[in-house]
N, CA, C and O atoms as a printed pandas DataFrame, in Angstrom:
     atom_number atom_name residue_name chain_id  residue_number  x_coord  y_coord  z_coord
0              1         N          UNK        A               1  -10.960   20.412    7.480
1              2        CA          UNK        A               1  -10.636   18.996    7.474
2              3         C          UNK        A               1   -9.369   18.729    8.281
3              4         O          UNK        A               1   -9.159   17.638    8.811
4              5         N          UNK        A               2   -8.349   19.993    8.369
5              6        CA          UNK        A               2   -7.345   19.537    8.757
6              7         C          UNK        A               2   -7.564   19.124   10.456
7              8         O          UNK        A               2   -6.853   18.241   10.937
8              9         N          UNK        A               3   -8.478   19.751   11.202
9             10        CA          UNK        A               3   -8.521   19.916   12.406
10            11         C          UNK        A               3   -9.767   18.388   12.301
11            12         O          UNK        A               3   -9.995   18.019   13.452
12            13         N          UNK        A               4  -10.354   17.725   11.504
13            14        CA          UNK        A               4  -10.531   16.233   12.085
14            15         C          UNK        A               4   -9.386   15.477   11.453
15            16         O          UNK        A               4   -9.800   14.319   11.398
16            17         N          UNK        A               5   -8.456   15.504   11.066
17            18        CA          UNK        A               5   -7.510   14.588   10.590
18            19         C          UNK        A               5   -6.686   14.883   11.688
19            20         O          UNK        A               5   -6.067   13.891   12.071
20            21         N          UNK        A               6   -6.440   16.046   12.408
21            22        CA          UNK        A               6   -5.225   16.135   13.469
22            23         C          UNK        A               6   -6.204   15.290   14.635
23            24         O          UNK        A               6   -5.609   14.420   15.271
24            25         N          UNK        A               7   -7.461   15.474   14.900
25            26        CA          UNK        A               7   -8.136   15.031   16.229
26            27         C          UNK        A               7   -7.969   13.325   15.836
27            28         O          UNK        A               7   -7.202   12.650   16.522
28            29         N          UNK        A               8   -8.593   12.810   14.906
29            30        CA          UNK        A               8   -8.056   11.424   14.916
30            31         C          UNK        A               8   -6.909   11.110   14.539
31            32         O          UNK        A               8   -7.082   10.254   13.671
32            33         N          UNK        A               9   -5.834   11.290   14.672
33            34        CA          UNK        A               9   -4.183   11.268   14.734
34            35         C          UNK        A               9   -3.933   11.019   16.077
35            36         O          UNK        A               9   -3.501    9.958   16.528
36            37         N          UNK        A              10   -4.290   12.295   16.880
37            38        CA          UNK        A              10   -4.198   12.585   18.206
38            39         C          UNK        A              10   -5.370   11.430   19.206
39            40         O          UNK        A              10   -4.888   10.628   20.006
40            41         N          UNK        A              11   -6.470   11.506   19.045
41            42        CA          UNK        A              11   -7.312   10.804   20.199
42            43         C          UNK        A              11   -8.012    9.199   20.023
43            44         O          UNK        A              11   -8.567    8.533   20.897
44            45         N          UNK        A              12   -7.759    8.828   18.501
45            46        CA          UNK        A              12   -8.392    7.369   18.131
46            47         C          UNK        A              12   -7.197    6.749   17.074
47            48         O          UNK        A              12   -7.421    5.625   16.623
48            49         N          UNK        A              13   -6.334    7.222   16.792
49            50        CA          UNK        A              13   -5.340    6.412   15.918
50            51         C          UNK        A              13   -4.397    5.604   16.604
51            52         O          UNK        A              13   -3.396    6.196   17.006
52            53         N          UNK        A              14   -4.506    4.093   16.885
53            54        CA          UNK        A              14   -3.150    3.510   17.065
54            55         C          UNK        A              14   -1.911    4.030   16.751
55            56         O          UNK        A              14   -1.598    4.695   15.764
56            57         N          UNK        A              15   -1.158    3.624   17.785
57            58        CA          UNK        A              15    0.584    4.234   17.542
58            59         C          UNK        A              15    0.949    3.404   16.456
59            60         O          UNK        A              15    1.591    3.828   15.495
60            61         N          UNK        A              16    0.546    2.190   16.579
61            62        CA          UNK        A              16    1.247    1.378   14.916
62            63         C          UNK        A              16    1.011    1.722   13.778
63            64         O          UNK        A              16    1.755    1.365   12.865
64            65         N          UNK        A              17   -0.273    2.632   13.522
65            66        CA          UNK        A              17   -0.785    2.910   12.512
66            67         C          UNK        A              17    0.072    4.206   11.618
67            68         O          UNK        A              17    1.184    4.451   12.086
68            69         N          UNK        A              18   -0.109    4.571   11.084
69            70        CA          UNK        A              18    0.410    5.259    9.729
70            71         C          UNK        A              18   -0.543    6.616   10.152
71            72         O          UNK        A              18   -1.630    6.431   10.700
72            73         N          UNK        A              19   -0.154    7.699    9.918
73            74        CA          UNK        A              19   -0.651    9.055    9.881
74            75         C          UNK        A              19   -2.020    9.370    9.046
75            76         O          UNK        A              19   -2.162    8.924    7.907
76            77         N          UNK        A              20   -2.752    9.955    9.515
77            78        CA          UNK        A              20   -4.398    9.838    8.719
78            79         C          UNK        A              20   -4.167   10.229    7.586
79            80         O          UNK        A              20   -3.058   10.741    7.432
80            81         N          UNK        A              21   -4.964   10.161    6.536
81            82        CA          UNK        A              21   -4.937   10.957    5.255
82            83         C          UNK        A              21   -6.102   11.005    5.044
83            84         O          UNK        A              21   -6.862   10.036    5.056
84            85         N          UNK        A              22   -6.480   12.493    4.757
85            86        CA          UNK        A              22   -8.182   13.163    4.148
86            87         C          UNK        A              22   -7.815   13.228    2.717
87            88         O          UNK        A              22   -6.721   13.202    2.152
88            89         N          UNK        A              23   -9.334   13.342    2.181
89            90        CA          UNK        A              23   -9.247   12.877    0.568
90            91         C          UNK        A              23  -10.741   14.417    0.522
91            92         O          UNK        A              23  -11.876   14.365    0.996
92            93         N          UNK        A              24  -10.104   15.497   -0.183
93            94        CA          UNK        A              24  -11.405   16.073   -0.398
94            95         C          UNK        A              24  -11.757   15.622   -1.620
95            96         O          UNK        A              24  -10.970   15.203   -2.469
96            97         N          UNK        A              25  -13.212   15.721   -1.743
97            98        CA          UNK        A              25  -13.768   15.569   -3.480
98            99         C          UNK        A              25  -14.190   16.826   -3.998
99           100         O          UNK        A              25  -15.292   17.044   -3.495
100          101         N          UNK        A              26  -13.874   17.738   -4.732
101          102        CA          UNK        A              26  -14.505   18.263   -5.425
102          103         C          UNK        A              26  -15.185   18.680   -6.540
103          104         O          UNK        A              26  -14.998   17.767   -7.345
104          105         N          UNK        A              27  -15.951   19.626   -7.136
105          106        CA          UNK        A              27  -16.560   19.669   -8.363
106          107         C          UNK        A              27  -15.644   19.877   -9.332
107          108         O          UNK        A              27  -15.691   19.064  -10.255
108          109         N          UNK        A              28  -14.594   20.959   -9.416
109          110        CA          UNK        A              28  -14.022   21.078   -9.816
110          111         C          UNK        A              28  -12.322   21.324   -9.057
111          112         O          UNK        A              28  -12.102   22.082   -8.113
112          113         N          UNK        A              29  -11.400   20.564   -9.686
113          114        CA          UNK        A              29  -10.358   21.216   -8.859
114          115         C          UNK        A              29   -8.986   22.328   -9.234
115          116         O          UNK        A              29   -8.253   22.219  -10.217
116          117         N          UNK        A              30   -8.908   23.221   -8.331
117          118        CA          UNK        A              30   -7.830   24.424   -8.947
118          119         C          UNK        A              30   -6.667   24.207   -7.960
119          120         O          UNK        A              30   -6.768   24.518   -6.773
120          121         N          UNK        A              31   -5.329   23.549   -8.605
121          122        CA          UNK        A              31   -4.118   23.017   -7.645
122          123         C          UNK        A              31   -3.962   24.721   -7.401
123          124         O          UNK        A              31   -3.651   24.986   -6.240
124          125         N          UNK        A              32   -4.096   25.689   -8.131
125          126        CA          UNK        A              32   -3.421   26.853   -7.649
126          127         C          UNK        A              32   -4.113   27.262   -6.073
127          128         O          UNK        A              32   -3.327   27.103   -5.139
128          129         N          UNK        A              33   -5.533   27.782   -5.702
129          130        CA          UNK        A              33   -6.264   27.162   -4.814
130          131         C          UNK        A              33   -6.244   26.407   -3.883
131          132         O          UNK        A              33   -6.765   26.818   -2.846
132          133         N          UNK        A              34   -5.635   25.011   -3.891
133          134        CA          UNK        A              34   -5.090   23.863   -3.183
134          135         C          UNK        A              34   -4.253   24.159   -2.467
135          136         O          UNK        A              34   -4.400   24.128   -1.245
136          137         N          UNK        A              35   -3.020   24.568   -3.132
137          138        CA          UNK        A              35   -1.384   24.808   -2.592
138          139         C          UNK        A              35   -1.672   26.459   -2.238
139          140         O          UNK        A              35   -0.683   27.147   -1.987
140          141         N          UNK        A              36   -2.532   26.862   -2.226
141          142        CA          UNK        A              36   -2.384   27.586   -1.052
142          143         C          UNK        A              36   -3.399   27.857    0.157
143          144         O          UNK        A              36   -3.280   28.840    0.888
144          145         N          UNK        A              37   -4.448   26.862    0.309
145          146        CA          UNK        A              37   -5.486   26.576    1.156
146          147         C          UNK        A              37   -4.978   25.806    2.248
147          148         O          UNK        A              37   -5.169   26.097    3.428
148          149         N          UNK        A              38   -4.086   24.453    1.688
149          150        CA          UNK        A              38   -3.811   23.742    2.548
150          151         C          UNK        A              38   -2.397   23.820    2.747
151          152         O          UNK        A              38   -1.532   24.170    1.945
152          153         N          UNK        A              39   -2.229   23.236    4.579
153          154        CA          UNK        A              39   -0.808   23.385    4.872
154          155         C          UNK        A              39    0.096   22.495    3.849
155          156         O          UNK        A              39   -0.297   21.667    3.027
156          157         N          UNK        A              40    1.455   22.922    4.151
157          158        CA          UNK        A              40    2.576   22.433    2.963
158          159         C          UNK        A              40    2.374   21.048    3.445
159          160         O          UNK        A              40    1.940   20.179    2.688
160          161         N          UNK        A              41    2.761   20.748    5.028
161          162        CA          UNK        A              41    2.656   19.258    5.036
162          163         C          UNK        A              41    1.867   18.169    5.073
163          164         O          UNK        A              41    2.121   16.969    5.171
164          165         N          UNK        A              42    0.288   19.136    4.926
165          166        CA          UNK        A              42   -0.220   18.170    5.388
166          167         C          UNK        A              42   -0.694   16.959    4.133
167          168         O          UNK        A              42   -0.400   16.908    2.939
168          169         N          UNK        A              43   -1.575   16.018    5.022
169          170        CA          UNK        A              43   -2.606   14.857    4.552
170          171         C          UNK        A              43   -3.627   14.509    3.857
171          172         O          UNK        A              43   -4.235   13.455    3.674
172          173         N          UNK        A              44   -3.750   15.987    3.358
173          174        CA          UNK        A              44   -4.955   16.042    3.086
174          175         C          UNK        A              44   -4.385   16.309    1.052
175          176         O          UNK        A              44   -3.459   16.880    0.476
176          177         N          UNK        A              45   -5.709   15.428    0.603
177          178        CA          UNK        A              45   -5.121   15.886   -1.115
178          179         C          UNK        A              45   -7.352   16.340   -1.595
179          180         O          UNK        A              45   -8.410   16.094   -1.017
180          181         N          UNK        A              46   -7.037   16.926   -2.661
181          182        CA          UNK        A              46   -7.834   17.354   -3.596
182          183         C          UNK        A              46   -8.119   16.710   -4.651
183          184         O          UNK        A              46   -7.071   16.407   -5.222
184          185         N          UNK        A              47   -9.337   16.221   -5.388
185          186        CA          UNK        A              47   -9.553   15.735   -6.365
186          187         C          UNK        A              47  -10.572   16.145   -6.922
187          188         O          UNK        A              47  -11.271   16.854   -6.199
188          189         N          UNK        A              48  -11.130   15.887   -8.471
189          190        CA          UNK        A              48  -12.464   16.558   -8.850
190          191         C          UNK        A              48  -13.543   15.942   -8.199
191          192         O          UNK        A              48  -13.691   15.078   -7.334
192          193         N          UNK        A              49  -14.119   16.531   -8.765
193          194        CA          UNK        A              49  -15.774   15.728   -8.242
194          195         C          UNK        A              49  -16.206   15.002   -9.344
195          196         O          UNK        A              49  -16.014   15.355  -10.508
196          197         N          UNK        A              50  -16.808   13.952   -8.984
197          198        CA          UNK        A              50  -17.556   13.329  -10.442
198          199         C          UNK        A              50  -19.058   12.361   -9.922
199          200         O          UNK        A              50  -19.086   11.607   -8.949
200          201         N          UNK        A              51  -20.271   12.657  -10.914
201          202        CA          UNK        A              51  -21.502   12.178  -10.335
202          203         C          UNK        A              51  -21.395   10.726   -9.960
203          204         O          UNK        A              51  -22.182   10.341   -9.095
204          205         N          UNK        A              52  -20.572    9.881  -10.456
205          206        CA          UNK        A              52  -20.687    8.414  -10.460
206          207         C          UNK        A              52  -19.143    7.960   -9.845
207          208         O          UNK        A              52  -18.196    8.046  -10.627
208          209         N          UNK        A              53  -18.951    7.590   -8.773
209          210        CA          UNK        A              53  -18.030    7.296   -8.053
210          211         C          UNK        A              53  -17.530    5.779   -8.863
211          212         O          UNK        A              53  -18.261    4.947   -9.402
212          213         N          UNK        A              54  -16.426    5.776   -8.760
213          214        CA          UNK        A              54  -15.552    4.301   -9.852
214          215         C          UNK        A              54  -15.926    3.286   -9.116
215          216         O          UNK        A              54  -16.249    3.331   -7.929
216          217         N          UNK        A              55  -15.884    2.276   -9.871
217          218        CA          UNK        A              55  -15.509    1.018   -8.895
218          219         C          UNK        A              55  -15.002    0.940   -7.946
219          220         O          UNK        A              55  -14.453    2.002   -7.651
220          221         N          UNK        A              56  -14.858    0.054   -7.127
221          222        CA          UNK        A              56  -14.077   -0.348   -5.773
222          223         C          UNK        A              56  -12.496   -0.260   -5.875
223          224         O          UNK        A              56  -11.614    0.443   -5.380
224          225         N          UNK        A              57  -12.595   -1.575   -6.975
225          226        CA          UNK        A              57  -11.317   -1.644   -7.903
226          227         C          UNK        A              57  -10.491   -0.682   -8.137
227          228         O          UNK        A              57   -9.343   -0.736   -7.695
228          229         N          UNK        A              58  -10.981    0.464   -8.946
229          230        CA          UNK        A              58  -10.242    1.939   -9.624
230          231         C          UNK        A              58   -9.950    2.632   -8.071
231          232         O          UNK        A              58   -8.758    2.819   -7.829
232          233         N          UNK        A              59  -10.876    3.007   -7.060
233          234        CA          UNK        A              59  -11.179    3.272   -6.074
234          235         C          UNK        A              59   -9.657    3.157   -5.003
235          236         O          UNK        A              59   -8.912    3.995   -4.493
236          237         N          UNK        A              60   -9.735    1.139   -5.024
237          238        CA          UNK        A              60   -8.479    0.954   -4.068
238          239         C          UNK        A              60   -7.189    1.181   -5.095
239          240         O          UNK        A              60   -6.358    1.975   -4.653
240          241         N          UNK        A              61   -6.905    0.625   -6.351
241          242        CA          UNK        A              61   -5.798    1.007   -6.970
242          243         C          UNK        A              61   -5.237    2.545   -7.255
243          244         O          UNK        A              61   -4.055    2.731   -7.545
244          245         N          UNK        A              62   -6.311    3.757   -7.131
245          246        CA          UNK        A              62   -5.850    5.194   -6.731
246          247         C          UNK        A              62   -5.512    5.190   -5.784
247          248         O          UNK        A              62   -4.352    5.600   -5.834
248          249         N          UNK        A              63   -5.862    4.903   -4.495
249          250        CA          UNK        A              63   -5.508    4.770   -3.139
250          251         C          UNK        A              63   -4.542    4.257   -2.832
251          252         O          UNK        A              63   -4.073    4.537   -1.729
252          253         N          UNK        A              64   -3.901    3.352   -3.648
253          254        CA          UNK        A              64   -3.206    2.774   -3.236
254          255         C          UNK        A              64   -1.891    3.799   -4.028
255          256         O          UNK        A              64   -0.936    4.056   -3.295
256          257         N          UNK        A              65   -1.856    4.320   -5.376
257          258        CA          UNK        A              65   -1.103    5.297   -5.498
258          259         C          UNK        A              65   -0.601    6.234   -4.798
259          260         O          UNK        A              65    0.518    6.315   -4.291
260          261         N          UNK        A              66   -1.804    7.217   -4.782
261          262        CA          UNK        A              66   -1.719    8.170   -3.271
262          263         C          UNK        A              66   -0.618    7.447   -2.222
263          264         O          UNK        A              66    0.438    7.950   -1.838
264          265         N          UNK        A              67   -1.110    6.242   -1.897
265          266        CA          UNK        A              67    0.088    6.353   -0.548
266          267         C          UNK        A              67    1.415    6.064   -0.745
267          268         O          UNK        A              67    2.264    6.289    0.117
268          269         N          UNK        A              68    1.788    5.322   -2.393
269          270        CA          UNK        A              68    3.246    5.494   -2.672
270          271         C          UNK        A              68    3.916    6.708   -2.862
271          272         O          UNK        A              68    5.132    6.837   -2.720
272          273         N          UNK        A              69    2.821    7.975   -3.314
273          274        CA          UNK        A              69    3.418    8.918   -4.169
274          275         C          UNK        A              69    3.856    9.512   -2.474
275          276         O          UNK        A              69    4.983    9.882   -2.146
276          277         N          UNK        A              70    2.755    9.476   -1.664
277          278        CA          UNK        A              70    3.184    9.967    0.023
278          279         C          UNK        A              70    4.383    9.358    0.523
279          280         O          UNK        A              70    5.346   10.015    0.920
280          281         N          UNK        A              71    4.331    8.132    0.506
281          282        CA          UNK        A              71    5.757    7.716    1.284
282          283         C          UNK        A              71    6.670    7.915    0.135
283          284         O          UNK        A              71    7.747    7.963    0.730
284          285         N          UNK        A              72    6.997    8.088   -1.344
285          286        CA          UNK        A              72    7.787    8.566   -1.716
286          287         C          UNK        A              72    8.453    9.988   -1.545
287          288         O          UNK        A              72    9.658   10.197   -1.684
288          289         N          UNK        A              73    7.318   11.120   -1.160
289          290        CA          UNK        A              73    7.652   12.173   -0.773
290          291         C          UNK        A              73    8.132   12.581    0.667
291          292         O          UNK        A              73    8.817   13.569    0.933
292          293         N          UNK        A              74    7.658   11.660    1.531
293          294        CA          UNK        A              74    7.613   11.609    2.979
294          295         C          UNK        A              74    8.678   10.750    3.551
295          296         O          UNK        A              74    8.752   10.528    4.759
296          297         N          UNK        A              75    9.687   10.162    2.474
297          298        CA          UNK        A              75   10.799    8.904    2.727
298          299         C          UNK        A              75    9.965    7.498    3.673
299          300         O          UNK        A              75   10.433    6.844    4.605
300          301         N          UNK        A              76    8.939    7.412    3.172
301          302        CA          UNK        A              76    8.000    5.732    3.593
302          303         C          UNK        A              76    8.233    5.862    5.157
303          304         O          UNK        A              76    7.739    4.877    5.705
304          305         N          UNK        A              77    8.767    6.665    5.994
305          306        CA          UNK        A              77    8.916    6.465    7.434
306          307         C          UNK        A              77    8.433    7.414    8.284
307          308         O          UNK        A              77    8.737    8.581    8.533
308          309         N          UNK        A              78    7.483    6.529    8.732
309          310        CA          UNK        A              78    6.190    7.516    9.458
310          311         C          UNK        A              78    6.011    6.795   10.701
311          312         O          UNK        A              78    4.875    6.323   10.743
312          313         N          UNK        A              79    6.788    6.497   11.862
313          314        CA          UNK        A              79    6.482    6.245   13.027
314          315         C          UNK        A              79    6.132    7.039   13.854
315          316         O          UNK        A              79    5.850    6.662   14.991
């Protein structure tokens, strides 16, 4: 994943835009596994898998977490 999140960064992302972020889903998830699969910095996060995807609603209000907890970790400045 990391190598299509770097290609659209690099060849289709506006400069105004904000840095990509990948969302894997999985069945089950092991942070031990995680933190050491994926690079330290990157974009990409892990979550379980589940048969029935949430509302839209639950959907954008996680999403919308995710990107505070990022620009809280990332100091919100991503030009």
């Amino acid at each position: 994943m990391q190598m299509y999140v770097n290609y659209f960064d690099r060849y289709v992302k506006k400069d105004f835009e904000k840095p990509s972020v990948g969302i894997l889903l999985c069945q089950e998830k092991n942070d031990n596994i995680v933190e050491l699969t994926l690079p330290q910095d990157s974009n990409i996060y892990a979550s379980e898998y589940s048969l029935y995807l949430p509302d839209k609603a639950v959907l954008q209000r996680k999403l919308a977490e995710w990107v505070e907890e990022f620009e809280e970790t990332h100091g919100g400045d991503n030009k």
